[in-house]
C-alpha positions in Angstrom: -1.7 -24.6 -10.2 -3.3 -27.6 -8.6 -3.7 -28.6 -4.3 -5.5 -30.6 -2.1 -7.2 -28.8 0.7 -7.4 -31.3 3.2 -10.3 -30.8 5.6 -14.1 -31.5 6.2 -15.4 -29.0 3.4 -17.9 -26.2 5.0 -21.4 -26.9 4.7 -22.3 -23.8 5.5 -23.1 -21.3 2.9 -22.5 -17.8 1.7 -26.7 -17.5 2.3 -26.1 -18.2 6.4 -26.7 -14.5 7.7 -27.8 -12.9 10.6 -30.3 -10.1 10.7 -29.3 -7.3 13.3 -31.9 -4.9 13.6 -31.8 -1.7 15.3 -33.2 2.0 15.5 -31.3 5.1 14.2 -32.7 8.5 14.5 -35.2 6.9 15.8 -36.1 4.5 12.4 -36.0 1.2 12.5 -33.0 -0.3 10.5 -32.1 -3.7 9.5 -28.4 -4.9 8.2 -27.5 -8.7 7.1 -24.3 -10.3 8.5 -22.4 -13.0 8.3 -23.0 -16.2 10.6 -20.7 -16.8 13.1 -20.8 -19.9 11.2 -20.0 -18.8 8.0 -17.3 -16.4 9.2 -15.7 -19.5 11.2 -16.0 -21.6 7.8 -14.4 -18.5 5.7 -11.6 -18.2 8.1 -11.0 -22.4 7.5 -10.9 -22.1 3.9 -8.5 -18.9 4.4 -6.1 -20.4 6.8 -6.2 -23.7 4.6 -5.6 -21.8 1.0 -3.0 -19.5 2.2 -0.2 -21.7 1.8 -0.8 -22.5 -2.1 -1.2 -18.6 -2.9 0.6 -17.9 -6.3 3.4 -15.7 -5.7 1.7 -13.5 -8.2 -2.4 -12.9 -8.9 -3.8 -15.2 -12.3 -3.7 -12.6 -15.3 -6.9 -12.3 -18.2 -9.4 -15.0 -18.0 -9.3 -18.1 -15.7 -10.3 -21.3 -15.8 -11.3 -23.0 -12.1 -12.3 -26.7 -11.3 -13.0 -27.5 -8.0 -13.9 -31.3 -6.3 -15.5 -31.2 -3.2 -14.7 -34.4 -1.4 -17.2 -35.3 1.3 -16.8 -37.9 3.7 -19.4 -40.2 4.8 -19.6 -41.0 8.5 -22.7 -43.4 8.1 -21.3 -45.3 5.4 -24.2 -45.6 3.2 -21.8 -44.1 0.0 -18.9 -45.2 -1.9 -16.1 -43.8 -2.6 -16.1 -41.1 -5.4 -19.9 -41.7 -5.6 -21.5 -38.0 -6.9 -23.1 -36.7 -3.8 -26.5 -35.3 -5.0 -27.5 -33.2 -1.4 -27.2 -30.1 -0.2 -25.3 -28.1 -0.2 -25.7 -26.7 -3.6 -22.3 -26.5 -5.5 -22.7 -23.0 -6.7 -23.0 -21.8 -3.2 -20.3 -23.5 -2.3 -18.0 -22.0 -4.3 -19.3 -18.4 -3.5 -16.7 -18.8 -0.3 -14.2 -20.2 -1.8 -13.9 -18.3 -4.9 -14.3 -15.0 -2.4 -11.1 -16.1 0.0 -9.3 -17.0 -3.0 -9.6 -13.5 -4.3 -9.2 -12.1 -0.7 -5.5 -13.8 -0.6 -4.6 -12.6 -4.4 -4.9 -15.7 -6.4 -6.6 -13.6 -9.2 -7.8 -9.8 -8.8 -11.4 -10.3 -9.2 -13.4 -13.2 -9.3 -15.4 -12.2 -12.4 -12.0 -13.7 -14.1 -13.2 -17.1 -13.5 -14.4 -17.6 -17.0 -14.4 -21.0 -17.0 -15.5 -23.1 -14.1 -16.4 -26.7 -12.9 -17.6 -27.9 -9.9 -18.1 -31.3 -8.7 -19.1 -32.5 -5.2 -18.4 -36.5 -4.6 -18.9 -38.6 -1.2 -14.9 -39.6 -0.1 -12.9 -41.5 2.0 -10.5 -38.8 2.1 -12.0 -34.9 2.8 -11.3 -32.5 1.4 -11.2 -29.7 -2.0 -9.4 -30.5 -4.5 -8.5 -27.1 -6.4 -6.8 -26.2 -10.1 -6.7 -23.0 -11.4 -4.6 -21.6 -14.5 -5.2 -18.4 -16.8 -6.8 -19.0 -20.5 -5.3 -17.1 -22.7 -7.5 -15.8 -26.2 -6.5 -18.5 -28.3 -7.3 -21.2 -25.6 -10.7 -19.7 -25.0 -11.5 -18.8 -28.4 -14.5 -20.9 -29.7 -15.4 -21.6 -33.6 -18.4 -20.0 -34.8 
């Protein structure tokens, strides 16, 4: 399967939390939640994923390869020009990778056994997604 998401991709990453701290029995406690940010930018990529969700999860391993397509407002990159800032690609998978198991597109992320990420400056916003199940053979290097 392959889509075009298309929207401003988040910036915001699984690593924006909130520390709430308060007292229990009299002993200090501390928890980490998400932003209000990062739950806003979780509920985008939701709202914006559910409409490609496979009728049926990915089986066995899975290959992903994601383009995250930033725009440029100030006009100082060209199109399809690697964007070299933050934020880091591996962080911004972390959400994505988490709503698409949320909405069933594979059972559990740790199936992603094969996975390329690429982030690029764009005229057009957006994330650009293809994901299709390995099978043994396909996955099966030489030694």
């Amino acid at each position: 399967m392959q889509f075009f998401l298309p929207m401003n991709p988040p910036t915001v990453t699984h690593h924006d939390k909130e520390l709430h701290a308060y007292l229990k029995d009299g002993r200090p406690r501390a928890v980490l939640h998400d932003s209000a940010r990062l739950l806003d930018a979780k509920a985008k990529l939701r709202a914006a994923l559910l409409p490609h969700r496979p009728p049926q999860p990915l089986g066995g391993a899975v290959r992903l390869v994601v383009k995250w397509c930033f725009f440029d407002s100030e006009g100082r990159h060209k199109n399809g020009e690697y964007k070299t800032s933050k934020p880091d690609t591996d962080n911004l998978e972390k959400a994505l990778k988490d709503q698409m198991t949320r909405l069933g597109f594979w059972t559990d992320d740790a199936q992603v056994a094969s996975e390329v990420a690429e982030k690029f400056w764009a005229d057009l916003p957006g994330v650009w997604v293809f994901a299709e199940e390995i099978g043994r053979e396909a996955g099966r290097h030489e030694r």
